[in-house]
C-alpha positions in Angstrom: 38.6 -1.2 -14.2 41.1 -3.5 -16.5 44.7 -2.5 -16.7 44.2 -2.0 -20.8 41.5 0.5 -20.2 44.1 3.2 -17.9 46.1 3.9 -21.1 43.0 5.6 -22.0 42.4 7.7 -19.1 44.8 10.7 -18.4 44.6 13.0 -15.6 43.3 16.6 -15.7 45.2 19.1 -13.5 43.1 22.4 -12.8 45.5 24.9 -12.0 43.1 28.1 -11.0 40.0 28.9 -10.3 37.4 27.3 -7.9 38.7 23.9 -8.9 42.4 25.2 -8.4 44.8 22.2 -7.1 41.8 19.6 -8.0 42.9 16.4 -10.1 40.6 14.2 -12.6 40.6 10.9 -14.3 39.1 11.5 -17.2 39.0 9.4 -20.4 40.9 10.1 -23.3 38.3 11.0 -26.7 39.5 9.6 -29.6 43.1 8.9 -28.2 43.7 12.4 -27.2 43.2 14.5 -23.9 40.4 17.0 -24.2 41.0 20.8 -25.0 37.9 22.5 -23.1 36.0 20.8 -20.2 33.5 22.0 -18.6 32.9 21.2 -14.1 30.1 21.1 -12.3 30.7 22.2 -8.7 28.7 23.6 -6.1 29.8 26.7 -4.3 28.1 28.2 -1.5 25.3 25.1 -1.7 24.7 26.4 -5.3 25.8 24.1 -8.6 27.9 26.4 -10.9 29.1 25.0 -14.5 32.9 26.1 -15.1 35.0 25.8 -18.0 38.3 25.2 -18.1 41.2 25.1 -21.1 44.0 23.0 -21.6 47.1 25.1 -21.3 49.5 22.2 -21.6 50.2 18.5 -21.1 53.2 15.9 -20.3 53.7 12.6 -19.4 54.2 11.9 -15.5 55.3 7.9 -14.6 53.7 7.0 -17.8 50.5 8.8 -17.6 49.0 11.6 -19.4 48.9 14.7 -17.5 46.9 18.1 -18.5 46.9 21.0 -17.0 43.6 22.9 -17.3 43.1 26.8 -17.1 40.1 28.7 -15.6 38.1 30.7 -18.1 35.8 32.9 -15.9 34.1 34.7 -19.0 32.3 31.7 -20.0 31.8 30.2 -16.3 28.8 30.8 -14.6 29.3 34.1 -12.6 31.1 33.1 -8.9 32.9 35.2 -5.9 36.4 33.7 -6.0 38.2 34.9 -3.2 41.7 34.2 -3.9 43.1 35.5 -0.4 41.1 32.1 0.9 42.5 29.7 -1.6 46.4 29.4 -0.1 
């Protein structure tokens, strides 16, 4: 990777769910940080699709952080066990 394409990466943060304290590069779209992404993950041994919302975003050294939200209504269904996730 050149250093002139990280200014258009920026780090996604996902802040609940089954991806909860999991980080990203991901690549900026049209110079901005996406609103709605959606993660493949496998739980169990099973691939799940989750989607997740941008709740806010700041700069951190430099970079682009966003913070991502769970949304669990338009995920595919999952036991979460939260007890398991400290």
């Amino acid at each position: 990777m050149s250093a002139d394409t990280g200014a258009a990466q920026y780090v996604a943060e996902f802040i609940d769910g089954p991806l909860e304290g999991e980080f990203e590069h991901r690549v900026l779209v049209g110079g901005k940080a996406e609103s709605r992404v959606g993660m493949m993950a496998a739980v169990d041994g099973l691939e799940s699709l989750f989607w997740y919302d941008a709740v806010d975003e700041r700069q951190v050294n430099g970079q682009l952080r966003v913070r991502f939200r769970f949304d669990a209504d338009d995920s595919d269904p999952v036991e979460f066990d939260e007890d398991d996730n400290d």
